[in-house]
VEXDREN-2710 file (C-alpha; in Angstrom, 1 decimal):
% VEXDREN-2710
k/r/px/py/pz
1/UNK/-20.8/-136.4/-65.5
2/UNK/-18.3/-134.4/-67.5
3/UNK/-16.5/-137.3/-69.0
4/UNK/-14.6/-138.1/-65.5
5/UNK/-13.9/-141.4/-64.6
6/UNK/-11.9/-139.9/-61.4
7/UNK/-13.8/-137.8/-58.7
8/UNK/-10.6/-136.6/-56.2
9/UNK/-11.9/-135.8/-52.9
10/UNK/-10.0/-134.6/-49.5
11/UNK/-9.6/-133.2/-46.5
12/UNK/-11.4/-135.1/-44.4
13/UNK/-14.0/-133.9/-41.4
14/UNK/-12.0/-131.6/-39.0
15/UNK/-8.3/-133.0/-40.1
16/UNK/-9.9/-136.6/-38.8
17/UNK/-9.4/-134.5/-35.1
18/UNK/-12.2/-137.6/-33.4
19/UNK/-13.5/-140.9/-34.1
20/UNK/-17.0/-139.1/-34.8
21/UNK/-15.0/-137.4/-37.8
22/UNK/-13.3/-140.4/-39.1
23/UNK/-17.1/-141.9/-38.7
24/UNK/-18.3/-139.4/-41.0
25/UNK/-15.6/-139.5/-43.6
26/UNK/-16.7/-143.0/-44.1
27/UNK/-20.2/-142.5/-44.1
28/UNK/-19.0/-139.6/-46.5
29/UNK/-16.9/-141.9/-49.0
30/UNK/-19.5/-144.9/-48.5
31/UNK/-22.5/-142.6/-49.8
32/UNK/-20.6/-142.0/-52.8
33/UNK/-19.2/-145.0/-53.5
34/UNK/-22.3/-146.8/-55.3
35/UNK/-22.9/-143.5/-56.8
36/UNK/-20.1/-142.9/-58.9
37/UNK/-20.0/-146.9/-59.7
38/UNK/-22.9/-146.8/-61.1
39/UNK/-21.7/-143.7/-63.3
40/UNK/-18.3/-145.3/-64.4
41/UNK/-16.9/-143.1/-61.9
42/UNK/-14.1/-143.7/-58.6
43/UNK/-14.1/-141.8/-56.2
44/UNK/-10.1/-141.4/-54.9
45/UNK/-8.6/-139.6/-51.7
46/UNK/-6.3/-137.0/-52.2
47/UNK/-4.1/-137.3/-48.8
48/UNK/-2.4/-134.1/-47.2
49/UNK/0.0/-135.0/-43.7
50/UNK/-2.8/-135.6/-41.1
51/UNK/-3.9/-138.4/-42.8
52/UNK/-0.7/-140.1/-41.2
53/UNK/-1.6/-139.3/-37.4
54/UNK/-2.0/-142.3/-36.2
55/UNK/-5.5/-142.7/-34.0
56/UNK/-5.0/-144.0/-30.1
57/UNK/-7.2/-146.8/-30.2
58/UNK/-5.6/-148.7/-33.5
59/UNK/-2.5/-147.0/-33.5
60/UNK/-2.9/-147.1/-37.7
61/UNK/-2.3/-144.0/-39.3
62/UNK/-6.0/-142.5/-41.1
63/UNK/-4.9/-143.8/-44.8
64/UNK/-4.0/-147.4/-43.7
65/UNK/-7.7/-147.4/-42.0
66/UNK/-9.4/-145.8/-44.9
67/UNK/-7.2/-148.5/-47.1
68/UNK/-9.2/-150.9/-44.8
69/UNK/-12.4/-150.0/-45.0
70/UNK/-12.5/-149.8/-48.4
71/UNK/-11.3/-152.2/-51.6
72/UNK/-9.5/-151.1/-54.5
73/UNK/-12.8/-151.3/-56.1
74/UNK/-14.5/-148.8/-53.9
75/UNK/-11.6/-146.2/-53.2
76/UNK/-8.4/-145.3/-55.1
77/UNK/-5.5/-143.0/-53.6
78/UNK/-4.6/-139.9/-54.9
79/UNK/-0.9/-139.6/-53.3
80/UNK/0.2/-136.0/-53.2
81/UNK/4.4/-136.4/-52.9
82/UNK/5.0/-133.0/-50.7
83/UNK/2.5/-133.8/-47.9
84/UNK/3.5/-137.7/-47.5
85/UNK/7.3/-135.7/-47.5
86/UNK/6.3/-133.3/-45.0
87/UNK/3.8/-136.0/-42.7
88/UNK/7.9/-137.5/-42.2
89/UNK/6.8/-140.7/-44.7
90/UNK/8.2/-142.1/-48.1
91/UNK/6.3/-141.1/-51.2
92/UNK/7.7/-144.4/-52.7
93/UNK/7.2/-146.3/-50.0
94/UNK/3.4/-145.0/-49.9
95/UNK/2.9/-145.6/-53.6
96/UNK/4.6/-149.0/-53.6
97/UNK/1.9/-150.0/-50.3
98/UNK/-1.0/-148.9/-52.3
99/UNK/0.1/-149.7/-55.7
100/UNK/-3.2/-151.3/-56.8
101/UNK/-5.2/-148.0/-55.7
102/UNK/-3.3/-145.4/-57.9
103/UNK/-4.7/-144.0/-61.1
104/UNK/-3.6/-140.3/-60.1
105/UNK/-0.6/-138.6/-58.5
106/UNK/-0.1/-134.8/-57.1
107/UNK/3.7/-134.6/-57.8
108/UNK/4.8/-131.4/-55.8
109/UNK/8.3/-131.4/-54.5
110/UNK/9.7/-130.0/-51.1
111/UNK/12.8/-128.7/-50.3
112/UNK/14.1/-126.6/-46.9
113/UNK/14.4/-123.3/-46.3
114/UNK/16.2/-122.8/-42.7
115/UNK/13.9/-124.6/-40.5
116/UNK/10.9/-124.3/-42.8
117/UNK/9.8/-127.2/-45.5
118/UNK/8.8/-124.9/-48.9
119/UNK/7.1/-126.5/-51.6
120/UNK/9.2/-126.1/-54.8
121/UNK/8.8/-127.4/-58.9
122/UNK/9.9/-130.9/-59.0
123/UNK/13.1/-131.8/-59.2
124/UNK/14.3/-128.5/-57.6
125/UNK/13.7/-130.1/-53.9
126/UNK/14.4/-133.2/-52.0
127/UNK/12.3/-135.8/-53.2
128/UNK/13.4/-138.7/-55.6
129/UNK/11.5/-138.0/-58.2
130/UNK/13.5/-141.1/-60.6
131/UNK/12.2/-143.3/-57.6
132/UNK/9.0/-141.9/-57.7
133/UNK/8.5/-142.4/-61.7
134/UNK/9.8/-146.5/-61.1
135/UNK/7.7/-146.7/-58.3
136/UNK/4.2/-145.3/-60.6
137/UNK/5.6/-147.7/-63.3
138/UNK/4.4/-150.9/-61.2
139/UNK/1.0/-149.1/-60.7
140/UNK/-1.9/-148.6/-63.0
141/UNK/-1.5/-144.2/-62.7
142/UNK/-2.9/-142.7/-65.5
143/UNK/-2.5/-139.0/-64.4
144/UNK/0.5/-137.4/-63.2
145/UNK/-0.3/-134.0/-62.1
146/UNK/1.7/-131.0/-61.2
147/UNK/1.0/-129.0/-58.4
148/UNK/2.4/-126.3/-56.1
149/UNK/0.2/-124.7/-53.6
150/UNK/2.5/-122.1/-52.5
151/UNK/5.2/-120.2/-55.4
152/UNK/6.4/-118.0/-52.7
153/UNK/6.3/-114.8/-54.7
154/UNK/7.0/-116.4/-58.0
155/UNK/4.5/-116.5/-60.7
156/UNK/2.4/-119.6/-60.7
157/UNK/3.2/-120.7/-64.6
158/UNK/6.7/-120.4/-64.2
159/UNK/6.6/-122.5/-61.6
160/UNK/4.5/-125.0/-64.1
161/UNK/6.8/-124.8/-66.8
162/UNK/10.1/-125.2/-64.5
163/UNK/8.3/-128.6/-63.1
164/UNK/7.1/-129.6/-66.7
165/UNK/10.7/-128.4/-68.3
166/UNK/12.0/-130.4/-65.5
167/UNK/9.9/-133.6/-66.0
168/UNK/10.5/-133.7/-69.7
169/UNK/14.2/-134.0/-69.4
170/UNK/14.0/-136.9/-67.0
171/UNK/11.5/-138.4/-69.1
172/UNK/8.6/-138.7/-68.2
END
């Protein structure tokens, strides 16, 4: 199994769009759960923003029911910063709520552009990334990875090195 004791998954069925999709994500997840245990592995959802609709019959927003269908044991969180940012939620609040499911974190920053939300290197956006870094320390998060979906024209590796640069001088 390559040596991974993580195995990230998301995007759940159809952006979670009916109950018969949130159904299969769980049947999804469940399937895999024994699996992976079995082979020193956890499985761990990466979120994006739709994971924070909240469904009409709960009112619970998609992470908070996955959080309750599953223990720590079976599923871990994979909080991406940007898209808890852009779903109008706290990164630090998120990791702090699920602080005994995080082994891995997507840090990606955001920052606005006129009217649109841009993804941007860490620390060159609006997220508190000090907060972040206190909030991962009461957590057991192995992995902090970079990422940036979108470099708007810029070259990809610059974009790395001005988030690494960026993280090294706050010191992480």
């Amino acid at each position: 199994m390559f040596g991974c004791s993580f195995i990230g998954h998301g995007c759940g069925f159809n952006g979670f769009s009916s109950p018969e999709d949130f159904q299969k994500e769980i049947n999804l997840i469940r399937a895999c759960c024994e699996t992976f245990r079995k082979n020193g592995c956890k499985i761990m959802y990466h979120n994006h923003g739709f994971e924070f609709k909240k469904d009409k019959v709960s009112k619970k927003d998609f992470i908070t029911r996955l959080a309750e269908t599953f223990t720590a044991d079976e599923l871990s969180f994979i909080p991406d910063t940007y898209w808890i940012q852009f779903s109008g939620n706290n990164p630090i609040s998120l990791i702090k709520k699920f602080s005994e499911r995080i082994q891995c974190v997507h840090l990606k920053d955001m920052y606005c552009e006129g009217w649109e939300n841009r993804m941007a290197p860490v620390y060159e956006g609006n997220i508190d990334f000090d907060a972040v870094y206190e909030a991962l320390s009461d957590t057991n998060c192995e992995y902090a990875l970079v990422e940036q979906d979108n470099c708007y024209g810029e070259n990809p590796f610059d974009c790395l090195k001005k988030s690494f640069e960026n993280l090294k001088s706050h010191g992480w």
